[in-house]
C-alpha positions in Angstrom: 28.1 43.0 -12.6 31.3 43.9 -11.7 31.6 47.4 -13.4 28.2 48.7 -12.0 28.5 47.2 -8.5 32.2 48.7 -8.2 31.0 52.4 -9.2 28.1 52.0 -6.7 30.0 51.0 -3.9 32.8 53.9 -4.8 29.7 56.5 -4.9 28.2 55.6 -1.9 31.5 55.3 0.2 31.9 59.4 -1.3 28.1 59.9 -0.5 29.0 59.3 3.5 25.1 59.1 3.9 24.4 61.9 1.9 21.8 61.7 -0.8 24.8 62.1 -3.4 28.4 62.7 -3.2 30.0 66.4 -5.0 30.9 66.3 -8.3 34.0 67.4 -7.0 35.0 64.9 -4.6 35.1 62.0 -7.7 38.8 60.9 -8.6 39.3 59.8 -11.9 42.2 57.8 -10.6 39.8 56.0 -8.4 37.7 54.8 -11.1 40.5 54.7 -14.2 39.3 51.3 -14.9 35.9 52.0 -15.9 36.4 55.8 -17.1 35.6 54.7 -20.6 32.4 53.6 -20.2 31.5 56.3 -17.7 28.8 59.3 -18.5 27.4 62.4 -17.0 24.1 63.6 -18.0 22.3 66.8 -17.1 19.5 69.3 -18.2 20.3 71.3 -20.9 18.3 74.9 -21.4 14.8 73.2 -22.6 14.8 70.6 -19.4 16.4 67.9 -22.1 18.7 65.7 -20.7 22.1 65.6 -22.6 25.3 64.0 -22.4 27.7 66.4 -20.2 30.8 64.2 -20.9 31.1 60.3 -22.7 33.7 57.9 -22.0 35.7 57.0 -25.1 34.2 53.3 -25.4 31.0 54.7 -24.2 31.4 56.8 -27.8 33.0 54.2 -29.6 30.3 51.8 -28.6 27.8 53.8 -30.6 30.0 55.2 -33.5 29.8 59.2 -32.4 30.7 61.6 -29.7 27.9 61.6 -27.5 28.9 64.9 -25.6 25.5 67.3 -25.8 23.9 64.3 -27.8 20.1 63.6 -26.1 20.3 60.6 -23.9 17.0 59.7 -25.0 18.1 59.8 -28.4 20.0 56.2 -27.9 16.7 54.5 -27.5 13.8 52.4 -28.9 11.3 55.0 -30.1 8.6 53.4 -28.0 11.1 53.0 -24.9 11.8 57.5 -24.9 9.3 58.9 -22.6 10.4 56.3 -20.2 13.4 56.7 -20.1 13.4 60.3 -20.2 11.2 59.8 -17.2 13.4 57.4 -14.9 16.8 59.8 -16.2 14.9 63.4 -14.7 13.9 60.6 -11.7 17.2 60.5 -11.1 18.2 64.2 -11.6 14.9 65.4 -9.8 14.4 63.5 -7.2 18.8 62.0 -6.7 17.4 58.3 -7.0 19.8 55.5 -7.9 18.5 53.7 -10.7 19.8 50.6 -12.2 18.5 49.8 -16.1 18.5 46.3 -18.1 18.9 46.9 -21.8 19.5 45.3 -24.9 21.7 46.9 -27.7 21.4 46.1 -31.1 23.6 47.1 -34.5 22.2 47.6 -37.7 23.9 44.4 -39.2 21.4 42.3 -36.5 23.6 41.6 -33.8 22.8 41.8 -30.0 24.6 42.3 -27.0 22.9 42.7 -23.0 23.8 45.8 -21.3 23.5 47.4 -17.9 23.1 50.7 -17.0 23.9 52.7 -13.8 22.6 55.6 -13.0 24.1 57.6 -9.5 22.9 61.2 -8.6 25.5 63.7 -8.2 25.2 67.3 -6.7 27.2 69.9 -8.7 26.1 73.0 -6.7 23.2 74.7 -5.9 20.6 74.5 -8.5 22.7 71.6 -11.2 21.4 68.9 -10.9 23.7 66.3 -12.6 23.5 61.9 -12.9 27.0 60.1 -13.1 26.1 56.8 -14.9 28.0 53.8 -16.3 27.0 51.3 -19.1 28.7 48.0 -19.0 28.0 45.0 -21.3 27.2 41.7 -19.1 29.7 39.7 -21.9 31.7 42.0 -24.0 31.8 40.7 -27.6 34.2 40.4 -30.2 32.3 43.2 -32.5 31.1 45.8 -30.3 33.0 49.4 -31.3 33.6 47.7 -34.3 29.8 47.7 -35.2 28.2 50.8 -33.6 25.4 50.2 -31.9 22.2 51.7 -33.6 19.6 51.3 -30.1 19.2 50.3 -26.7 15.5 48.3 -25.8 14.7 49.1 -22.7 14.4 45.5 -20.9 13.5 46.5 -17.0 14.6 48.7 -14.5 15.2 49.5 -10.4 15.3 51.9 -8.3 17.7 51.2 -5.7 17.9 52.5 -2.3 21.4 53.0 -1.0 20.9 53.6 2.7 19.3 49.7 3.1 22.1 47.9 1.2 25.3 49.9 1.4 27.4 47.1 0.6 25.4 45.3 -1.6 25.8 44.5 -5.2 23.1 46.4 -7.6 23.5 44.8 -10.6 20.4 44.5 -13.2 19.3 41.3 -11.8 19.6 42.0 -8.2 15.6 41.7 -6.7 14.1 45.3 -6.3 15.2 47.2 -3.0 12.3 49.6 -2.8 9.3 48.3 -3.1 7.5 51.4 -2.4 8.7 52.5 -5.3 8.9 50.1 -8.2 5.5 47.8 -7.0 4.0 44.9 -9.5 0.9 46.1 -11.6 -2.4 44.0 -12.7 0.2 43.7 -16.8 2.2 41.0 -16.6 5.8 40.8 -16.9 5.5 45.0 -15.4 6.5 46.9 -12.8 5.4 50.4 -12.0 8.1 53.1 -11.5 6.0 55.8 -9.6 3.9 57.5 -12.1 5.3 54.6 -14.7 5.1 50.9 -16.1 8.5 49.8 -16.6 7.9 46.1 -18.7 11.0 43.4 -17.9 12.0 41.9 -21.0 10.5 41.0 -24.5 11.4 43.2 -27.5 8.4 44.9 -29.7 7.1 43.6 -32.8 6.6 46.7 -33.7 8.4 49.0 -36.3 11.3 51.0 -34.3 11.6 55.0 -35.8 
């Protein structure tokens, strides 16, 4: 996608082989075009991840200021200790992880989205993730109709130093395999310690 394979390319151009570029060295200017949908999330005092800062369609795509909302919070109940998981991957351990997801409003309607996730080092001992969500088609109702969830459809850990160049959109084939592997469930992958399932909502009842 155009949105999350431009910010990756930008952050690893700044990274100059470096396991993550300084918050500081990020230009706004550089990246005006997708500033609205652009998020920074970091630990708050109980090891939570929170929003740091929200673009203003990021916001608008979900009907509320998200700044010092829980990321977590904009997800499936049964999808949460994944993500929280994959999100404190990516602050812990500066991994680049790209997410599939599927939004959906209260009124029924659906839209696909993809999630970036880049690692960012804001001085010694912050540990910070820059992340962009961008919808694969943009419809006519979205910030109109907030968004009430995100289902958790699949996700990647990338690994920057083998495709520097490369686009790392959703569907792009895994790039570490020692990382995200298949497991005996089908339609799985494991994400170290985690199963990650690609696609297919619950039939469950969402909290």
């Amino acid at each position: 996608m155009d949105g999350t394979t431009a910010m990756f390319r930008y952050w690893n151009m700044l990274r100059a082989g470096r396991p993550a570029p300084s918050r500081s060295e990020i230009d706004p200017t550089a990246i005006r075009k997708w500033l609205p949908d652009i998020f920074i999330l970091e630990f708050d005092d109980d090891r939570s991840v929170r929003f740091r800062l929200a673009g203003t369609r990021l916001c608008s795509v979900f009907g509320q200021e998200l700044r010092h909302t829980h990321f977590r919070d904009l997800w499936r109940f049964d999808d949460r200790v994944t993500i929280s998981a994959l999100v404190e991957t990516s602050l812990n351990q500066q991994a680049t992880i790209v997410l599939d997801a599927r939004a959906g409003t209260s009124q029924g309607r659906e839209a696909d989205f993809e999630l970036l996730l880049l690692p960012l080092h804001a001085g010694p001992g912050v540990q910070r993730t820059i992340g962009l969500l961008c919808a694969d088609e943009r419809p006519f109702w979205l910030g109109s109709h907030p968004v009430a969830q995100l289902d958790l459809h699949g996700a990647r850990l990338i690994d920057p130093d083998a495709v520097p160049l490369r686009d790392v959109g959703a569907r792009t084939p895994s790039l570490a395999p020692d990382i995200i592997e298949p497991t005996e469930t089908h339609g799985a992958r494991r994400v170290r310690h985690l199963v990650v399932h690609d696609g297919g909502r619950s039939n469950g009842a969402d909290d």
